[in-house]
Structures are given as structure tokens and as C-alpha cells.
KOLKOLVEX-601277 format. One record per residue (C-alpha): residue number from 1; residue in three letters; x, y, z. Coordinates in steps of 0.2 Angstrom, whole numbers, always signed. Example, Ala and Ser with C-alpha at 12.3 -4.5 7.8 and 13.67 -1.06 7.14 Angstrom:
% KOLKOLVEX-601277
  koldren  lumnu      x      y      z
        1    ALA    +62    -22    +39
        2    SER    +68     -5    +36
This chain:
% KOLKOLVEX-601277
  koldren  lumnu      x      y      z
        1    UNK     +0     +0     +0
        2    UNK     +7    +18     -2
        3    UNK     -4    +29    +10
        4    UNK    +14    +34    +18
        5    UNK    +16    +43     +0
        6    UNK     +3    +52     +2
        7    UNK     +0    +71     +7
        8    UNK    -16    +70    +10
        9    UNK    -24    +65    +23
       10    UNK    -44    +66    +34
       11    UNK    -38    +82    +45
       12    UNK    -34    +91    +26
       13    UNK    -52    +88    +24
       14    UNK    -59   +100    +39
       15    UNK    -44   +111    +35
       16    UNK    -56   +113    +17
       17    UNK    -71   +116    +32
       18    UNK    -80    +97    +26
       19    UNK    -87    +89    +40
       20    UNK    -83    +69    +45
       21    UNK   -102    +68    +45
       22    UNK   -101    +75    +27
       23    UNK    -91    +61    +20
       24    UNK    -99    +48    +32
       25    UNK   -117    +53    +23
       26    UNK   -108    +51     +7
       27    UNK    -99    +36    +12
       28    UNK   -117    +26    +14
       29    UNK   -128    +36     +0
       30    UNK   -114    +26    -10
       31    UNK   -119    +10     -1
       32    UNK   -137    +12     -3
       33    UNK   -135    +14    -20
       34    UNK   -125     -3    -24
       35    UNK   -136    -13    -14
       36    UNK   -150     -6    -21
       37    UNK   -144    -14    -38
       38    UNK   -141    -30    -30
       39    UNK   -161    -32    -27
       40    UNK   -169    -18    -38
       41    UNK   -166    -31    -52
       42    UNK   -175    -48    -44
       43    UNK   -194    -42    -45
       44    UNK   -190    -36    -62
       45    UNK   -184    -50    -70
       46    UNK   -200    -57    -75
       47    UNK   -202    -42    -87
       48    UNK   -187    -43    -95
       49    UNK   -189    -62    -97
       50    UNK   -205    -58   -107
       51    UNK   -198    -41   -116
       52    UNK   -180    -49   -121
       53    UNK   -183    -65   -121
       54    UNK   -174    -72   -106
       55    UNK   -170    -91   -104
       56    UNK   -169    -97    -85
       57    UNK   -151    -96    -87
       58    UNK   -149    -78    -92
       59    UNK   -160    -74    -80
       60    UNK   -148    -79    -65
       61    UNK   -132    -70    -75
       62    UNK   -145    -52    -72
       63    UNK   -141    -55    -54
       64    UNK   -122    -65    -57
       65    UNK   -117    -53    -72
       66    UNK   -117    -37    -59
       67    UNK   -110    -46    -43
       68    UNK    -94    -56    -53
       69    UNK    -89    -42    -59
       70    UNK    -91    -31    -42
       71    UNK    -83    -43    -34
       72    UNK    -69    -49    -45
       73    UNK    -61    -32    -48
       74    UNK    -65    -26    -31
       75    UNK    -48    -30    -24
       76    UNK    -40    -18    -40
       77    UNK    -51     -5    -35
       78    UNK    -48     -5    -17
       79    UNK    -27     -4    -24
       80    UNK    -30     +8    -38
       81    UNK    -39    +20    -22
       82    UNK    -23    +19    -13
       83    UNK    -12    +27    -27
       84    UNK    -25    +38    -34
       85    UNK    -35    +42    -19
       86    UNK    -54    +38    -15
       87    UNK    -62    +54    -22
       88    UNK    -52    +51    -41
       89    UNK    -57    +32    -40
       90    UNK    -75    +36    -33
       91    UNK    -80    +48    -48
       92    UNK    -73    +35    -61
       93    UNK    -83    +23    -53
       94    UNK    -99    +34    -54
       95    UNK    -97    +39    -72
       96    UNK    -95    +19    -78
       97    UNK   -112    +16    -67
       98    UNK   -122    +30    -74
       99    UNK   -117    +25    -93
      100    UNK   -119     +6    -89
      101    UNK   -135    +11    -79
      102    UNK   -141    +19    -94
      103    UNK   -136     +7   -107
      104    UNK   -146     -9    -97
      105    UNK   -160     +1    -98
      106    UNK   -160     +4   -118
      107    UNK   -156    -15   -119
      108    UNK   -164    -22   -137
      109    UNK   -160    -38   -134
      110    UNK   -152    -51   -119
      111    UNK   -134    -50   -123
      112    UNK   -134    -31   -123
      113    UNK   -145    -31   -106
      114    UNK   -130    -44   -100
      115    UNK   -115    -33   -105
      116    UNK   -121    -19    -98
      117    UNK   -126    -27    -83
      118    UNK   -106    -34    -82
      119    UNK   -100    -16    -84
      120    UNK   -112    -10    -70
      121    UNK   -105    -21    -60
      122    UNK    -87    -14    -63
      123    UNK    -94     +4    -59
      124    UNK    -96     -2    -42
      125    UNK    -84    -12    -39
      126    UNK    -73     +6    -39
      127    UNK    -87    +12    -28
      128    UNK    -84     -1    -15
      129    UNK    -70     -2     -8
      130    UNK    -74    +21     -5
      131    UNK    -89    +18     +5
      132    UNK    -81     +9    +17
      133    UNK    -63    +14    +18
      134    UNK    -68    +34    +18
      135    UNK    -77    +31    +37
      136    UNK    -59    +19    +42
      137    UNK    -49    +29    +38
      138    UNK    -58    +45    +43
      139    UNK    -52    +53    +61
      140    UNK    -62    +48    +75
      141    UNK    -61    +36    +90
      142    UNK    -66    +19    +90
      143    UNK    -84    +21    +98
      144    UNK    -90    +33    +84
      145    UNK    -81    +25    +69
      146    UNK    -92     +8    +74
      147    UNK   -108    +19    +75
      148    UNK   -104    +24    +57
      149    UNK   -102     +8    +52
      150    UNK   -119     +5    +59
      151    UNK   -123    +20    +47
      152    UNK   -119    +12    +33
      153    UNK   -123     -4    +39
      154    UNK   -142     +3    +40
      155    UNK   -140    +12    +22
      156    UNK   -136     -6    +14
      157    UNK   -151    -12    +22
      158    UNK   -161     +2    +19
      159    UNK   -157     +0     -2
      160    UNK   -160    -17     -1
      161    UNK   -179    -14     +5
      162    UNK   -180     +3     -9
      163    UNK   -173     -9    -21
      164    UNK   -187    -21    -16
      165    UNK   -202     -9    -16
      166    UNK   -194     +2    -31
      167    UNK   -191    -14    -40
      168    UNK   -209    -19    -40
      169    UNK   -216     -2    -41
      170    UNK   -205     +4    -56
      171    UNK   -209    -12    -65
      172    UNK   -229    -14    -62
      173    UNK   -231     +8    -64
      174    UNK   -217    +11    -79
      175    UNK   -208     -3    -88
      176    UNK   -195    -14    -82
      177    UNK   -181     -2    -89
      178    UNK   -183    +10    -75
      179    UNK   -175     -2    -61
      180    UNK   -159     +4    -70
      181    UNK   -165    +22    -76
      182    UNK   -166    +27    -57
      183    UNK   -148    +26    -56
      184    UNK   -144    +41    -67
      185    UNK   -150    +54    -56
      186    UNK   -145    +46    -40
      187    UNK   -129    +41    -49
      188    UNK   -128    +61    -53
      189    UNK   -133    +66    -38
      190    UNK   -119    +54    -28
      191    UNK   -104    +61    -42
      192    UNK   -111    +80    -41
      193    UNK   -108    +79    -18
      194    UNK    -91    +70    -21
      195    UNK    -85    +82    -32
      196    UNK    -89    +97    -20
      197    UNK    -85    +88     -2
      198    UNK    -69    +75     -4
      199    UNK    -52    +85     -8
      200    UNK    -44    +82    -23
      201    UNK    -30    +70    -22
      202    UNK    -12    +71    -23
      203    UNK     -7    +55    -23
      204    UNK     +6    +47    -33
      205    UNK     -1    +41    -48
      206    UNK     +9    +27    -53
      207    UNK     -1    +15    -64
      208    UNK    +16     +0    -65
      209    UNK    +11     -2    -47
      210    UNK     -6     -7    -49
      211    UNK     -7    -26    -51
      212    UNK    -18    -30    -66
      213    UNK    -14    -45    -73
      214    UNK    -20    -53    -53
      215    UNK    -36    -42    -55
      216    UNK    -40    -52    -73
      217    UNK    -35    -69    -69
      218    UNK    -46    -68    -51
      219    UNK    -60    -59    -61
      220    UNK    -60    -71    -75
      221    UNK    -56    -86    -63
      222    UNK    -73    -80    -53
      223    UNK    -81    -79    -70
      224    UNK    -78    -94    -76
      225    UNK    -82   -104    -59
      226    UNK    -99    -96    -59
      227    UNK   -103    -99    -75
      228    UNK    -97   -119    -77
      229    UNK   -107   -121    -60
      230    UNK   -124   -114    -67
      231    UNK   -120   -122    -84
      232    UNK   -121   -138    -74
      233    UNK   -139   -136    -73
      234    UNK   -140   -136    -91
      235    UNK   -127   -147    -99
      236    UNK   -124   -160    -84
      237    UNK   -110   -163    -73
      238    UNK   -102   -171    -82
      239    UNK   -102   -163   -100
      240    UNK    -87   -157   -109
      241    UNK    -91   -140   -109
      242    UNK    -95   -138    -89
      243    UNK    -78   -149    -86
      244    UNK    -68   -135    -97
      245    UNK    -75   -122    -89
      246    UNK    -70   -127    -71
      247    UNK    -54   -129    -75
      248    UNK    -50   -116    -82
      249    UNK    -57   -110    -66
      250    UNK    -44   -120    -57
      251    UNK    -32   -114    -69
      252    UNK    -35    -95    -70
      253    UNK    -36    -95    -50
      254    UNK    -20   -106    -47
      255    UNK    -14    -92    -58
      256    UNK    -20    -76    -46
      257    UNK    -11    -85    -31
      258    UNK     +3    -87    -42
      259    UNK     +5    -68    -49
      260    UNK     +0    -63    -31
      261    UNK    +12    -72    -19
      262    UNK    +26    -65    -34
      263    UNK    +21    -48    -35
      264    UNK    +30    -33    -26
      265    UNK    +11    -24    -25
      266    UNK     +0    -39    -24
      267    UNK    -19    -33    -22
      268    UNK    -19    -47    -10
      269    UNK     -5    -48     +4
      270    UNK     -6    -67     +8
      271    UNK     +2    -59    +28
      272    UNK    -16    -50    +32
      273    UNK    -24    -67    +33
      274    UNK    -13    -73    +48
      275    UNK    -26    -59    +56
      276    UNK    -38    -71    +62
      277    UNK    -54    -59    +63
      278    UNK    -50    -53    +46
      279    UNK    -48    -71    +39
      280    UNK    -65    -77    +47
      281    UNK    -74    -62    +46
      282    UNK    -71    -62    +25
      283    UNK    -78    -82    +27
      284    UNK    -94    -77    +35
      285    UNK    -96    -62    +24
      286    UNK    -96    -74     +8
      287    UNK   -109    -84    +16
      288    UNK   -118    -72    +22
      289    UNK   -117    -67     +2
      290    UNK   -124    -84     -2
      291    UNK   -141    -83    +11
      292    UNK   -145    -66     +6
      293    UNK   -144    -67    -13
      294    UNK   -152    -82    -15
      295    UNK   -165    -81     -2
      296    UNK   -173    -65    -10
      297    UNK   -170    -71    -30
      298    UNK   -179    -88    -26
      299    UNK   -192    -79    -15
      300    UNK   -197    -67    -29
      301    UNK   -196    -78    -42
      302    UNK   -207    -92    -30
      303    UNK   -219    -76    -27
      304    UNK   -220    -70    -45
      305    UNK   -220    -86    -54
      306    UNK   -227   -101    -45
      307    UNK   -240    -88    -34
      308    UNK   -244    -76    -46
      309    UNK   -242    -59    -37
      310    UNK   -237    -45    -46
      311    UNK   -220    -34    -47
      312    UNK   -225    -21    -35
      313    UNK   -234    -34    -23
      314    UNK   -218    -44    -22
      315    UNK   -208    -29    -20
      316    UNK   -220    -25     -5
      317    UNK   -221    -42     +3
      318    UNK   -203    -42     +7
      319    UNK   -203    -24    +14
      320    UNK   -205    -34    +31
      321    UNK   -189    -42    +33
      322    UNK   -181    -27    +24
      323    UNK   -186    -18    +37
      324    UNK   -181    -29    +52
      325    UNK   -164    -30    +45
      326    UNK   -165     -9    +45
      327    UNK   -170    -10    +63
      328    UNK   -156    -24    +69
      329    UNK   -142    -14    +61
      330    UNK   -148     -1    +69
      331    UNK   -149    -10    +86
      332    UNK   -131    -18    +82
      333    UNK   -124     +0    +84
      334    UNK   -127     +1   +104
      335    UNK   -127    -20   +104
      336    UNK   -109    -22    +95
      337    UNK   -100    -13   +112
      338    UNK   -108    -24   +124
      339    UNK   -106    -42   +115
      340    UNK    -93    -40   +100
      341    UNK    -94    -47    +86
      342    UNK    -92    -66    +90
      343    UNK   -109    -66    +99
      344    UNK   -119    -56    +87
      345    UNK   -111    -67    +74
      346    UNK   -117    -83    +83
      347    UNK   -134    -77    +86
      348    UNK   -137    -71    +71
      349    UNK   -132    -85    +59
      350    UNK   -141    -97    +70
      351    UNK   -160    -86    +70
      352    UNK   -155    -83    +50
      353    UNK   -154   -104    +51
      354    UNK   -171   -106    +59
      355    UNK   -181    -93    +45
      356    UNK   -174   -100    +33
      357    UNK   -178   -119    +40
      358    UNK   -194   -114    +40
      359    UNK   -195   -103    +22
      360    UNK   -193   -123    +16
      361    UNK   -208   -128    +20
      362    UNK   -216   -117     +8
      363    UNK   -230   -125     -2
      364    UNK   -238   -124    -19
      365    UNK   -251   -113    -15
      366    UNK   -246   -102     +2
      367    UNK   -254    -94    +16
      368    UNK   -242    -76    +15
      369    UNK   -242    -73    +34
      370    UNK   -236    -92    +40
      371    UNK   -226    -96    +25
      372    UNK   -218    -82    +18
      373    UNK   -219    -66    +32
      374    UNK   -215    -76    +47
      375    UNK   -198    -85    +41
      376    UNK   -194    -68    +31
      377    UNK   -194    -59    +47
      378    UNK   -185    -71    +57
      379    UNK   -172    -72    +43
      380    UNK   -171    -54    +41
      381    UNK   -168    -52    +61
      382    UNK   -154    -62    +62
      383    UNK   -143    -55    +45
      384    UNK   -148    -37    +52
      385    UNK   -135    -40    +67
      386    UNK   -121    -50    +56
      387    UNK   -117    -35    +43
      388    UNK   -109    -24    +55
      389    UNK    -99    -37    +69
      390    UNK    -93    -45    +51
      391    UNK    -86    -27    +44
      392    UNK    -79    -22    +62
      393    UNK    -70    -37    +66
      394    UNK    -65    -35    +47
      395    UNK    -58    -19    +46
      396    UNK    -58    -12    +64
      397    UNK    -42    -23    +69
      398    UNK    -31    -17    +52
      399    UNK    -18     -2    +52
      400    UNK    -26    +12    +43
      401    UNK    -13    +10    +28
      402    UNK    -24     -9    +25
      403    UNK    -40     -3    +25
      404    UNK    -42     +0     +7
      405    UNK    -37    -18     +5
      406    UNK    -46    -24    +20
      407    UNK    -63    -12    +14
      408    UNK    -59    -24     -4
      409    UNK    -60    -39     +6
      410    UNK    -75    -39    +16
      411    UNK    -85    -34     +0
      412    UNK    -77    -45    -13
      413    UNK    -81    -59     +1
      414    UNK   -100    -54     +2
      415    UNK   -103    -52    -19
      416    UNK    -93    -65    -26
      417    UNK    -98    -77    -11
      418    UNK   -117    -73    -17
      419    UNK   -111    -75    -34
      420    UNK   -106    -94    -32
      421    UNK   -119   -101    -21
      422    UNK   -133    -92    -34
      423    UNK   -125   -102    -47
      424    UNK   -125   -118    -35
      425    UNK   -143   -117    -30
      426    UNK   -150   -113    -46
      427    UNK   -140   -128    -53
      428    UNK   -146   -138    -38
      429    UNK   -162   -133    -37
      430    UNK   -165   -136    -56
      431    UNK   -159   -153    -54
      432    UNK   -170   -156    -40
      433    UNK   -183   -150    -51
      434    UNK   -181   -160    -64
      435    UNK   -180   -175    -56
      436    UNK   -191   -174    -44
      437    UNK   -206   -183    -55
      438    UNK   -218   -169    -48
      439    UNK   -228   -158    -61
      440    UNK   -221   -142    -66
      441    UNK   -226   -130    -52
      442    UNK   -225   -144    -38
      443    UNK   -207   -148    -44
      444    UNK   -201   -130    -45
      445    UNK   -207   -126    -25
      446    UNK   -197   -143    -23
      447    UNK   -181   -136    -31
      448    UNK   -184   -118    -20
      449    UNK   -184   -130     -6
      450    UNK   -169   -140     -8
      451    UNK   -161   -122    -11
      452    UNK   -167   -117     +9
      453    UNK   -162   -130    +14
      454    UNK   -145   -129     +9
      455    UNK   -143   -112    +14
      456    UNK   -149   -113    +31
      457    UNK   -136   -129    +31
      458    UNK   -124   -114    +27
      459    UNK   -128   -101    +38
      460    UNK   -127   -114    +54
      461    UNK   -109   -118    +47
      462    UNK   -108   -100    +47
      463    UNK   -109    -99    +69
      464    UNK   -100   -115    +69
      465    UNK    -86   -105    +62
      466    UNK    -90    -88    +69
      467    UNK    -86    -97    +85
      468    UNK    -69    -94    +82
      469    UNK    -68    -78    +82
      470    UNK    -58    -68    +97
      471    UNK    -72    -62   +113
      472    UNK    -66    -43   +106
      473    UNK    -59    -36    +92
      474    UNK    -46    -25    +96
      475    UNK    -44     -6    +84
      476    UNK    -30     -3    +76
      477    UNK    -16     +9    +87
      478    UNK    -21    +26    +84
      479    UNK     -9    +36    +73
      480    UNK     -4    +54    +74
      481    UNK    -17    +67    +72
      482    UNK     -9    +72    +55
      483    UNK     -7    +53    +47
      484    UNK    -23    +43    +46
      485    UNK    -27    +47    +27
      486    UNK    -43    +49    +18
      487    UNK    -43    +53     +2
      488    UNK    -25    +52     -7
């Protein structure tokens, strides 16, 4: 990392008379908007499936298409913010999302829909890594940096639910084009605040640092995993075409390691994982990826397709547990100093167990309030207290100089984990579809099931390893006054 380069650092920011609270607010209105795209999609995919002529398949890579990409060049991002700073790599980020955003929505046709969908996805994965590092490495104590944390904590939920409800209602009211319209102004909005309130950078600017051939062989590995996993569903096992595709996985992967444990500016630094929070916390994020994707794309497709409610009803019948998971990250900001994060982590992987141990029961024809509203609830109750203990322990623990890298981690962890076990349950619950001798709609709400099954499997391994975690995770040391940087 090169943040001792740099002269720039948080105190220049209230020298320019800009609040921490300003960059905090601008730190989760950028949060809000990349979850908001990681669910605005799932209600709307009926409509594009009927206006573009979606197969199943494509369908999933809506969703996939935008999280591989975040994900896979989320670690790039995180290292290109440390030698350009996080306001330059921010605005990038914001001008490829608008364009992409824009682009999806005048989609003629599936592949264009898909493309742009990919390059949305790189759009924010330069956003990430900003909306998290900007509050780490921003100067205050411990206490207030995990109520900010909270904060953001609170505006990923709260995008998940507007992505929900704006989903539904943009889809049933307008057209099925506007779930990726309504990014322009926000988009605009989000680049127009950063421009004014972050300081410009004066970093180095050295692009021979940067460590691109690890970002394209870990984003094309990622890729190619994904996409030879879901193609099982459609080719088999054991066909030429998904056996190719996984190892080139394999090979493309072995290849990042490789580059990585060479390179003199790796974007990942094989030391930070002898930090034992940092290494667990990153596991339970990716799981925590794999409930939380899948359980809303099978729940809207199970609501849409096999009950028949519309958009904007399925949007709004998952308000609920959006809401919960609003109100336990905000409760996690006064619960996190009294438990730490291996409690929270415990409880909350084990009550996100039992919702979703119960969501399997769902039947052909449901009863909303016992099969759908009381397991979504319970589900939403226990992720709402996971996202913030599994950020803090993390990114509280690294020196500031690592928390570009560590901010990289903890999301890449959450979007490509939710990336892989869609691809797996989709494929799993097809198969168990398809051979399941049922008819059509009977032997879909069996394949949904298998697929909650096997996530609440997931999130009790989750506890099991949560378990492991330290009773407290320590902060970093605090640094000088005039060191801990912000934007370089």
C-alpha cells in the first residue's frame, strides 16, 4: 500500500471546512446505491424475461453478471484508491455506473441487457472499496467509527428494501427499464456531492504499481467458476463444456495465487490473513453473500412465478424483513460494544438458520403470513445483526494503511460469495426439479426448497465458524493526528 506517499490526509479535509459527518453521509448514500442494484433487479426479471426473451439461465447472470464483476475487480479498485486516492477512483466509478446504468435500460436484446449489466458491476466495484474505507480511515475514535459503520450498515439495508419496493413499483407503474434508469439521477446526484466535499487527491499516480494481470486472472477465474457451475444445470455434470469451464477456473485461480504471492504490490498480501478476525470475518461475509442473494432471487421468483403476485406486490411483501434487517443494524450499533462481534455473529447466523428452515416448507399454494412473512422476518432479524460485527471485526483490527485492501476484502467476500452459491442453487435446485417426478409448479417449490435448505445448512456452518472468532476485536493503534489518510 502507499498511503505513507501520500499528502493528503482526513484532518486536510476539515482544513477545506467538510465535515466527518459529510463524508460519512456520502460514504453510505454510496452503499445504498450498490445494494439497491443487488435487489432492484430480482422483481423485475419477469419483465425482462418476457420483453427480451430471457432463458432461466440468463436470468440468473441479471443477478451474477453485476455481482462477478463487483466482486472480482474489487480488490484492483480497493489498490488503484490507494495510489490515486478515493475521491479520483470514486467519480470513475460513478461515471461507468451511470453510462452502464443507462445502457441496461435501452437494452434491445439479452446480450446487450447482460453486457451492460457486467459493466455496471465494474462501476461499483470502484465504488466499494470508498464507501467503506472513507469512514476507516476517517479521524475519529473507536466508539464513533463503529456507529458509522452502523450507518452504513443501516444504508445497505435500507437500499435493499427501496430496491425491493422500487423494483416492484417501477416495473408494475413504468416498464421494467426504469429499475436501471433510477440510477442516473441518483448516480448524478452521488458524483455532483463527491466532487464538491472530498479534496482532490495528490497521490502518486503510478499505474506499473497497480497489479492487473492478478485483477483479470481472479475476475476471469470467478467468472468462469460461476458460469461452469450454473451451466451444470443445463449441460450436466459431467459434460465437456462444464468440465472445461472449471478448469480453467482451477487454472485461472492457481494463476492469481501465483501472480499474487510474486508480485512486489499484490492486491492481495497473503500476511493480512494470519489476522484471524480478518480471515473469518471475510468467510462469514461470503456466506452471508450466499443466504442473502439467493433467499430474495428464489423468494421473488417463488412469489412472481409459481403464486402469481405481481411486481410491485412482491416488492412490498418483502418490505418486512427489509425492514427488520433496518431495525437490527440499527440496534447492532449500541449491541456491538456490549457483545462484540463473535456473539452477534453466533446469534445471528443461527436465527437466519431457523427462518430459513422454516421458508422450506413453503408450499404450492401459500398462506403469505405463516409461509412467507413469518420465516422472512426471522431471517431478516438475524442478517440485520451480522453485517456490521462481520465489517468491524474485518476492518476495525487493520492499520489504517490496510484498510483499502481490508474495505476490498469484506465486500469481494460478500458479492462473489453470493455470486457462487446463486450459481449452485440454481443448478441444484433445477436438478432437483427436474428429477423430482412432480408436475411443473410442484417440482419448482421442490427445487426452491432444496435451495433453503442448503442455505440454512450454510448459515449454521456460518456460527460454527463464527465461533472462532476472538471475545473482542481489538482497533488498530491510533496514529498521529496528521497521518490517518482519507482521500490520497
Amino acid at each position: 500500500m502507499t498511503s505513507q506517499t501520500s499528502t493528503e490526509t482526513a484532518p486536510a479535509a476539515s482544513k477545506l471546512g467538510v465535515p466527518v459527518g459529510v463524508i460519512v453521509a456520502i460514504a453510505c448514500m454510496t452503499q445504498f446505491v450498490l445494494v439497491l442494484n443487488t435487489t432492484i433487479v430480482n422483481v423485475a426479471l419477469p419483465g425482462m424475461h418476457a420483453s427480451l426473451g430471457l432463458s432461466v439461465d440468463a436470468q440468473q447472470w441479471v443477478v451474477n453478471g453485476y455481482l462477478v464483476t463487483f466482486g472480482g475487480f474489487l480488490l484492483l479498485s480497493a489498490r488503484v484508491g490507494d495510489h490515486f486516492g478515493e475521491r479520483a477512483v470514486l467519480r470513475a466509478g460513478l461515471v461507468v455506473f451511470i453510462l452502464a446504468s443507462l445502457a441496461g435500460g435501452l437494452a434491445q436484446n439479452g446480450g446487450w441487457l447482460l453486457a451492460a449489466r457486467f459493466v455496471q458491476g465494474l462501476g461499483g466495484a470502484a465504488l466499494a472499496p470508498p464507501s467503506i474505507s472513507l469512514i476507516v480511515k476517517s479521524p475519529m475514535d473507536h466508539g464513533r467509527r463503529t456507529r458509522a459503520l452502523g450507518l452504513w450498515s443501516v444504508a445497505a439495508s435500507a437500499g435493499g428494501a427501496a430496491g425491493l419496493v422500487l423494483g416492484g413499483g417501477l416495473t408494475s407503474l413504468l416498464d421494467w427499464r426504469y429499475v436501471l434508469f433510477v440510477n442516473v439521477p441518483l448516480g448524478v446526484a452521488l458524483l455532483v456531492a463527491a466532487s464538491i466535499s472530498l479534496p482532490p487527491s495528490t497521490a502518486s499516480r503510478d499505474w506499473h504499481r497497480l497489479d492487473i494481470p492478478g485483477a483479470f486472472t481472479v475476475t476471469l477465474g470467478v467468472v468462469a467458476l460461476v458460469y461452469g457451475l450454473s451451466d451444470a444445470s443445463v449441460s450436466g455434470w459431467g459434460s465437456a463444456a462444464v468440465l472445461a469451464t472449471l478448469t480453467a477456473a482451477v487454472v485461472l485461480l492457481g494463476a492469481f495465487a501465483g501472480i499474487e504471492s510474486r508480485s512486489a504490490e499484490p492486491l492481495v498480501p497473503f500476511s493480512m490473513f494470519r489476522n484471524r478476525p480478518l480471515s473469518i470475518a471475510n468467510v462469514l461475509m461470503a456466506t452471508l453473500g450466499v443466504t442473502l442473494t439467493a433467499s430474495i432471487y428464489f423468494l421473488s421468483l417463488y412469489e412472481e412465478q409459481v403464486l402469481g403476485y405481481s411486481a410491485v406486490l412482491t416488492g412490498l411483501s418483502l418490505v418486512p424483513m427489509t425492514a427488520i434487517f433496518v431495525i437490527g443494524a440499527l440496534a447492532c450499533r449500541k449491541l456491538m460494544p456490549v457483545y462484540g462481534p463473535r456473539i452477534l455473529l453466533i446469534a445471528g447466523a443461527v436465527v437466519t438458520a431457523a427462518g430459513l428452515a422454516w421458508l422450506a416448507r413453503i408450499p404450492v399454494h401459500s398462506d403469505y403470513a405463516a409461509d412467507v412473512l413469518g420465516p422472512t422476518v426471522i431471517i431478516g432479524a438475524g442478517m440485520s445483526v451480522m453485517v456490521v460485527p462481520a465489517v468491524a471485526a474485518a476492518t476495525i483490527g487493520i492499520e489504517h494503511h490496510m484498510a483499502g485492501v481490508a474495505s476490498g476484502l469484506v465486500n469481494m467476500a460478500r458479492q462473489v460469495g453470493g455470486a457462487i452459491g446463486l450459481a449452485v442453487l440454481v443448478t441444484v435446485a433445477a436438478s432437483a426439479a427436474h428429477g423430482s417426478g412432480l408436475s411443473s409448479g410442484a417440482g419448482v417449490v421442490h427445487g426452491y426448497r432444496i435451495a433453503f435448505v442448503i442455505s440454512a445448512a450454510v448459515s449454521l456452518a456460518s456460527a460454527i465458524i463464527a465461533a472462532f472468532l476472538p471475545a473482542r476485536t481489538k482497533p488498530a493503534p491510533a496514529r498521529p493526528a496528521a497521518t490517518p489518510t482519507l482521500a490520497k
